[in-house]
C-alpha positions as CSV (number, residue, x, y, z in Angstrom):
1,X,-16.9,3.2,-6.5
2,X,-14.8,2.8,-3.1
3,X,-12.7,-0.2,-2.4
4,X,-10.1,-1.6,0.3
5,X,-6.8,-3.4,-0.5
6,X,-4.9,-5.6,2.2
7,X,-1.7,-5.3,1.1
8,X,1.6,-6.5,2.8
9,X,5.0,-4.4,3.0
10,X,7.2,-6.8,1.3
11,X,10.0,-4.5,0.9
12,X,11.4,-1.4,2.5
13,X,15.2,-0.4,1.2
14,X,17.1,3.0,2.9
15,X,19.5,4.6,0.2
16,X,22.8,5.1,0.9
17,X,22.4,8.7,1.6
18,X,19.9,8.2,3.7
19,X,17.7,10.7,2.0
20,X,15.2,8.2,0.6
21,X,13.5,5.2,1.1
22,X,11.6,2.7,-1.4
23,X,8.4,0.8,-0.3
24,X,7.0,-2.1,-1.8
25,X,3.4,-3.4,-1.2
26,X,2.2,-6.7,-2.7
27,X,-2.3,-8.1,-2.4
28,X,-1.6,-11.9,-2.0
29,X,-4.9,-13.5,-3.1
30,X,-5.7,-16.0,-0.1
31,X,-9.0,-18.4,-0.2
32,X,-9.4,-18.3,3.6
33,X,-12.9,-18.1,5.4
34,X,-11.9,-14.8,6.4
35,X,-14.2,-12.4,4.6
36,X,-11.9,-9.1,4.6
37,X,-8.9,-11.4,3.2
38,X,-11.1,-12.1,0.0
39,X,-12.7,-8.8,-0.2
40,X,-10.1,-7.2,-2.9
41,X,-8.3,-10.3,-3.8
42,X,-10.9,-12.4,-5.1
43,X,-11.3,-10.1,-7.8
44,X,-8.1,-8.5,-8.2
45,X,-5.5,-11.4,-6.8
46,X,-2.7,-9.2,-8.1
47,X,-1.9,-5.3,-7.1
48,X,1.6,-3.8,-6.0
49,X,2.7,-0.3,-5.0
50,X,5.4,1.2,-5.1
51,X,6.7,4.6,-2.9
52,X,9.2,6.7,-2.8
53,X,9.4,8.4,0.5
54,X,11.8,11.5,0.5
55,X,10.5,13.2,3.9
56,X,12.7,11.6,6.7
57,X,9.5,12.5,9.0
58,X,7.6,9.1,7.3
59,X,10.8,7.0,7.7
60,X,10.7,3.7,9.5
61,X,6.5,4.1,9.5
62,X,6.1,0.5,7.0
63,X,7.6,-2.5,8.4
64,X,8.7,-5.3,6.0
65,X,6.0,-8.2,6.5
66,X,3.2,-5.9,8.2
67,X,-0.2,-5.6,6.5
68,X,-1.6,-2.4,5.4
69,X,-4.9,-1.0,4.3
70,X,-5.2,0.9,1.2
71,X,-8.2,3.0,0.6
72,X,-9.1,3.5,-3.4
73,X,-11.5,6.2,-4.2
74,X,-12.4,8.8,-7.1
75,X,-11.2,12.1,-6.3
76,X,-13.4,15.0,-6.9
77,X,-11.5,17.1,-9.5
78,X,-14.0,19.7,-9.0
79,X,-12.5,21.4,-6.3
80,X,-9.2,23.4,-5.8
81,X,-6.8,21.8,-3.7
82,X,-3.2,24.4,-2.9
């Protein structure tokens, strides 16, 4: 089974040293007439993540209100990833 989450950035925080910086995503379950809204939401009207993002290359990618898609599917532990 595949699904999509709409989730919002609700949080981004540098550390002090600059080395790190915390993400937080929150699913806001909204009864709108707009289909992809309701899609994950209706049935799961909580979900969070959280990252942890130490390569300085990804910094500044999630803005703090933006929406972002997150893709959930099973992962085939069949094959050999390096």
């Amino acid at each position: 089974m595949e699904t999509r989450a709409k989730m919002m950035c609700s949080k981004v925080e540098r550390t002090e040293d600059g080395q790190t910086e915390n993400v937080w995503f929150n699913s806001e379950y909204n009864n709108t007439d707009v289909p992809e809204d309701n899609t994950f939401s209706k049935f799961t009207p909580t979900a969070n993540c959280y990252l942890c993002i130490t390569n300085s290359i990804l910094h500044g990618t999630f803005k703090e209100g933006e929406y972002y898609y997150f893709d959930i599917k099973p992962v085939d532990t069949t094959q050999n990833f390096v």
